[in-house]
C-alpha positions as CSV (number, residue, x, y, z in Angstrom):
1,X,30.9,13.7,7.6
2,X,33.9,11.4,7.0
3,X,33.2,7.6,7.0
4,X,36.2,5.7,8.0
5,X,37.3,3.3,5.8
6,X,36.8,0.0,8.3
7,X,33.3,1.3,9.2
8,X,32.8,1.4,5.2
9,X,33.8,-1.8,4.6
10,X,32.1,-3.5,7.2
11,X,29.1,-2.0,6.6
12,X,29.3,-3.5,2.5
13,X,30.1,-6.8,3.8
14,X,27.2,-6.6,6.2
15,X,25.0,-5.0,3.5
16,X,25.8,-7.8,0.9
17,X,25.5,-10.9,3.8
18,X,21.8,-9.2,3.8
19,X,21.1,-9.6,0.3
20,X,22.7,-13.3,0.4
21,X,20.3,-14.1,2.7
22,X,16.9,-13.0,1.8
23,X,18.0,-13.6,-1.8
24,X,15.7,-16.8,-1.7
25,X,13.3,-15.4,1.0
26,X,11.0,-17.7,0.1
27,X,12.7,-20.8,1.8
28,X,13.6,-18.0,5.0
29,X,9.7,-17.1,6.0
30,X,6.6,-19.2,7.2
31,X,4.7,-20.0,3.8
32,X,6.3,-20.9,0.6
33,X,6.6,-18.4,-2.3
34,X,6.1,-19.0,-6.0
35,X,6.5,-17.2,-8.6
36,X,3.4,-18.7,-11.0
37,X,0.8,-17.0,-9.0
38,X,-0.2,-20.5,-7.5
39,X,-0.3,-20.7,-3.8
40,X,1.4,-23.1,-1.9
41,X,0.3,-26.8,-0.7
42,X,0.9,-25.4,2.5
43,X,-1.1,-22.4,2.2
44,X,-4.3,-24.5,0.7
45,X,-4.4,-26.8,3.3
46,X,-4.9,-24.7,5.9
47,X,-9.2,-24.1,6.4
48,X,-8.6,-20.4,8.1
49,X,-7.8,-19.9,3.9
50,X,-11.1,-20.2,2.9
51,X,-13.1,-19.2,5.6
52,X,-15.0,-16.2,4.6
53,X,-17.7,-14.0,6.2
54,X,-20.4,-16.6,5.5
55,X,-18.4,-19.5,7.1
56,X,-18.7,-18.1,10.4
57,X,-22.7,-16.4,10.3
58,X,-24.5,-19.3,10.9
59,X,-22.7,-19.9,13.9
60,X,-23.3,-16.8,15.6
61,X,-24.2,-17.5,19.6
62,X,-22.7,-20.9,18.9
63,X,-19.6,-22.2,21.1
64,X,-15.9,-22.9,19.9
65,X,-13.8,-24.6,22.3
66,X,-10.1,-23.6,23.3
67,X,-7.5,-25.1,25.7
68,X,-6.8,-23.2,28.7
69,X,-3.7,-22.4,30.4
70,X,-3.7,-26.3,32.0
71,X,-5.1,-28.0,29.0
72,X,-8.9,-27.8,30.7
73,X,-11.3,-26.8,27.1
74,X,-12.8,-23.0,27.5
75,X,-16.1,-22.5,25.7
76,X,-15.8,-19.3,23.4
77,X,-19.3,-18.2,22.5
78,X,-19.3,-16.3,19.1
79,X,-21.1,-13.0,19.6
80,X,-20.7,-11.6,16.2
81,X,-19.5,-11.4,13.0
82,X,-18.8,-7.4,11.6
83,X,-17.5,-6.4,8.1
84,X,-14.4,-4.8,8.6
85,X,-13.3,-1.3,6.7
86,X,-10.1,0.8,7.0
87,X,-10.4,3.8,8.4
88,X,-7.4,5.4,7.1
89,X,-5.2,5.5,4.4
90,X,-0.7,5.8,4.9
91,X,-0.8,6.3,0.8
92,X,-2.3,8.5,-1.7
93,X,-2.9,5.4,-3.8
94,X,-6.2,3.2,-4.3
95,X,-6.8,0.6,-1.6
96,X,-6.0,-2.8,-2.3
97,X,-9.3,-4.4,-2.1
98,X,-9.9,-7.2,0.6
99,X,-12.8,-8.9,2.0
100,X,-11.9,-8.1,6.1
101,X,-14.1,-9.1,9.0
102,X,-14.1,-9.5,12.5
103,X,-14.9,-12.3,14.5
104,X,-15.9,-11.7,18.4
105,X,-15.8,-14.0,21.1
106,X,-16.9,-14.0,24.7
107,X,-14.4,-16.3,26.9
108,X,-15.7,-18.6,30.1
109,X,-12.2,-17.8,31.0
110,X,-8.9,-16.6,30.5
111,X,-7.3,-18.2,27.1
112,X,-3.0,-18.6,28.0
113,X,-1.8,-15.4,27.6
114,X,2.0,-16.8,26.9
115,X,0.3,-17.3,23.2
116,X,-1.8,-15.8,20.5
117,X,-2.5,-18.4,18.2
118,X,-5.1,-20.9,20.0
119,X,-6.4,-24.2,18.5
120,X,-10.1,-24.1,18.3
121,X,-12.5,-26.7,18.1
122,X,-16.1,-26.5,16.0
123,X,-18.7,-29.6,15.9
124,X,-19.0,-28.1,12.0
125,X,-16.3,-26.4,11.2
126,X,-13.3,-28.4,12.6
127,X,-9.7,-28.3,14.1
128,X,-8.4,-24.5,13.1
129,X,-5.6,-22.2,14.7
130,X,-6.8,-18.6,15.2
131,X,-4.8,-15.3,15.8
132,X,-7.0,-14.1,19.0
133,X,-6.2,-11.1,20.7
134,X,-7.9,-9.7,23.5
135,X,-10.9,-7.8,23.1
136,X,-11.1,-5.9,26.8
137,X,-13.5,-6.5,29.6
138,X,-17.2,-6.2,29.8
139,X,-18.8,-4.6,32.4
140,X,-20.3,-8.0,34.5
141,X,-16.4,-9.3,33.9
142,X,-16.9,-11.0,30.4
143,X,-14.0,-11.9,29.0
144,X,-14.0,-10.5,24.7
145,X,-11.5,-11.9,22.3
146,X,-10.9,-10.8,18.7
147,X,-9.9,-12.4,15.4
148,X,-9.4,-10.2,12.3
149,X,-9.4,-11.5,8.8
150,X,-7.8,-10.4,5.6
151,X,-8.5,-11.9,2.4
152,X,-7.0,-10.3,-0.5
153,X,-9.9,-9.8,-3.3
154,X,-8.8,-12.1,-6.6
């Protein structure tokens, strides 16, 4: 297959604008990269950081509040805390280990569905911003949301 000549060049130029660009990636995405193995201010100010495991099992059947869709606070009761394994691999090579768990919530009501991160409050724990998805339906009409976690293993 011939490639025409335009079609050639245009394709370098937008191939090379590419490189230009994510060449210093690290000032293009959300957090901050370094290259001394030190994470960012950014990054260390954020709790969800060091929230393992054992931040969130003594509050199991304790609330967290969330802002509805108008602003009114919806209690999110904390129903469990589970560990969190792969079940399958895409690669031949050895797992990168992490320390993954699951938080699950049952919902008073319906969190906005126009996002997925949702401000939550805790009288212990704080102001934090969690990734909640939604976890289905129970059968009385409970209302389950989901947070995964994914801490690499230093």
């Amino acid at each position: 297959m011939l490639l025409a000549r335009r079609k050639f060049v245009k394709s370098g130029l937008l191939f090379t604008g590419s490189l230009l660009l994510f060449q210093n990636a690290g000032s293009v995405l959300a957090q901050t990269l370094r290259t001394d193995d030190q994470l960012s201010d950014q990054v260390l100010r954020d709790p969800v950081f060091r929230f393992t495991r054992e931040t969130f099992e003594p509050y199991v059947n304790g609330y967290f509040e969330a802002p509805g869709p108008r602003g009114k606070m919806i209690a999110l009761k904390l129903l469990k805390v589970e560990t969190y394994e792969p079940k399958s691999r895409l690669t031949p090579k050895a797992p990168v280990p992490t320390d993954s768990f699951v938080l699950v919530f049952s919902a008073e009501a319906e969190l906005p569905t126009f996002t997925s991160i949702h401000p939550l409050k805790h009288g212990a724990l704080g102001e934090f911003s969690l990734f909640l998805t939604r976890g289905g339906d129970g059968p009385s009409g409970e209302i389950y949301y989901e947070a995964v976690f994914n801490h690499l293993k230093s």
